[in-house]
N, C-alpha and C positions, 0 to 999 in steps of 0.2 A: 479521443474517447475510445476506448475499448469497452466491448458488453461481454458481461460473464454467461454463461450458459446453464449454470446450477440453478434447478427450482428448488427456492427458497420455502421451507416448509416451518409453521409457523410452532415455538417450542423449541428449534433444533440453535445449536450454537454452530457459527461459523465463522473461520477464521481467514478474513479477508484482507489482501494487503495488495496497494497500487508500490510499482517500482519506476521511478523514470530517471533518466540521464539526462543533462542538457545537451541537445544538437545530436539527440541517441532515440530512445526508445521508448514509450511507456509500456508497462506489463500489468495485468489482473493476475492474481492467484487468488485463488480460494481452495480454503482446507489444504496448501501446499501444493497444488496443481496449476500450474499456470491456463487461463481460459482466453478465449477467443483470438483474435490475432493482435500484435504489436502494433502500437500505433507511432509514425515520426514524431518526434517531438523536438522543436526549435529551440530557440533560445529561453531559459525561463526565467522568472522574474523575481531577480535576487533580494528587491525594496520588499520581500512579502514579508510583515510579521502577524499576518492572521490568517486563520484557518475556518471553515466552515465543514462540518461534519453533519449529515443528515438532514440536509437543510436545502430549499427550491433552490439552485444558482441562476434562471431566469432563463434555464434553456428548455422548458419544458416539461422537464422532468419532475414528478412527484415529490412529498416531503416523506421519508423514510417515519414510517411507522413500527417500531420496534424498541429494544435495548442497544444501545452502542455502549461498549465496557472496553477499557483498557488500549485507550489513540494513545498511537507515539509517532512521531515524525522523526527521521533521522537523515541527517546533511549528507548523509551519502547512499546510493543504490544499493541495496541486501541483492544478495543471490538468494538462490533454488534452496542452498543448501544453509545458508543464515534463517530463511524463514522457517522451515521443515525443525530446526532447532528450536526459535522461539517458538514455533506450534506447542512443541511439545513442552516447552519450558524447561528445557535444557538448557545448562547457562553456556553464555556466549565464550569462547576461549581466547578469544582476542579483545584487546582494546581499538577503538577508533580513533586512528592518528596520537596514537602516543607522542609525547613532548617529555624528553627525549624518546627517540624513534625506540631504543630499546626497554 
């Protein structure tokens, strides 16, 4: 788990994105800044096809009270500079794993 550091002020848009590797890293950015520290992260668990978004997972933590707009998951780890892009909605210049590679 990583904890982000930004107070969250209610009205304002923010653009929040988790990055994790397997047997690598998870990362918090918000608004394109990455927040609080890196946490390991092990092997992950590839049988997932569902997701929960704003919602109690049973570890204590609150049910997110707000708008959540525009989830995307993607099968692979974005960089600093992938997010900073879609922040601004700048379109992406690459394909993901093209088939043929060119």
């Amino acid at each position: 788990m990583v904890t982000g550091t930004t107070a969250v002020q209610a009205s304002n848009w923010y653009f929040v994105a988790i990055c994790a590797t397997e047997n690598g890293a998870m990362r918090l950015y918000v608004n394109g800044k990455e927040e609080g520290s890196s946490t390991p992260v092990g092997m992950m668990w590839g049988g997932g096809d569902r997701f929960q978004f704003g919602s109690n997972s049973g570890g204590g933590f609150n049910w997110f009270q707000g708008v959540i707009d525009d989830v995307r998951v993607y099968d692979q780890t974005l960089t600093a500079t992938d997010l900073a892009a879609l922040m601004t909605a700048a379109p992406y210049p690459f394909a993901f794993s093209p088939q043929p590679g060119d």
